[in-house]
LOZA-959792 format. One record per residue (C-alpha): x, y, z; residue in three letters. Coordinates in pm, whole numbers, plus 50000, padded with zeros to 5 digits. Layout:
N
XYZALA/...
end
This chain:
86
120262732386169UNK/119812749486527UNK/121172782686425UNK/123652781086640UNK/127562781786667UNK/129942764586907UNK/132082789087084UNK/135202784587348UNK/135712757587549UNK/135042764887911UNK/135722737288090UNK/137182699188007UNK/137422667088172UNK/138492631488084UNK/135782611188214UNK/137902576588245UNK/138472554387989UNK/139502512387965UNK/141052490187793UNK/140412459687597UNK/139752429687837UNK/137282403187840UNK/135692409087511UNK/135062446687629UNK/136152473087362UNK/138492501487464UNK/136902529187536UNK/137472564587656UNK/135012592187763UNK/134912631487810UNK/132962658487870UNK/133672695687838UNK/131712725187870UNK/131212751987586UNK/129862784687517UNK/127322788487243UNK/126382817687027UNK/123352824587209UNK/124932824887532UNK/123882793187666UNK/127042769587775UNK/126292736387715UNK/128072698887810UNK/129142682287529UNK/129762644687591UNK/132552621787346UNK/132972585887373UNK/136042570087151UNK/136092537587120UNK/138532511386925UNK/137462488086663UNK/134042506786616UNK/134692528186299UNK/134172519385950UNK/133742482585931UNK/135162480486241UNK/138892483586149UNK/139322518186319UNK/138342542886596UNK/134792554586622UNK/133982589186783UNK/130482598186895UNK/129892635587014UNK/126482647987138UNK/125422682887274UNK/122982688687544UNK/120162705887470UNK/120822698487090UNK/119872663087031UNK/116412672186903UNK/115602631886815UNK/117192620587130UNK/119522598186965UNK/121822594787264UNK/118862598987493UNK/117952626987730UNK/120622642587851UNK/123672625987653UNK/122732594287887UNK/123722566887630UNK/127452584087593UNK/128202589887928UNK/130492560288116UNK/128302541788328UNK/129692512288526UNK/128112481088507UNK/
end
């Protein structure tokens, strides 16, 4: 664990979101901005997505936290989360 706890939301934002078309999977993104207990606010980035839950019957929802991504699952910075347009 970081040590750390998540504290009020300062700031939210949907960050665009599409549907199913052309074999894409419907998607949505957001990022919001929250205050930590050791006074650091930091972005926190979700992606939803349809059809990418358990066995791939339901939603999936992937959160990561700036700053607290020690293994840089979602790369530096959230990167991997965040909508990109291709």
């Amino acid at each position: 664990t970081t040590g750390v706890l998540m504290g009020d939301v300062i700031s939210y934002r949907s960050k665009g979101a599409h549907t199913k078309y052309d074999g894409k999977i419907a998607r949505g993104w957001c990022e919001a901005f929250v205050g930590f207990s050791d006074n650091i606010a930091r972005r926190i980035v979700i992606e939803i997505g349809s059809g990418t839950g358990f066995a791939g019957s339901d939603y999936g929802l992937h959160v990561c936290v700036d700053g607290l991504d020690p293994h840089k699952t979602y790369a530096p910075h959230c990167r991997v989360l965040r909508r990109h347009e291709f």
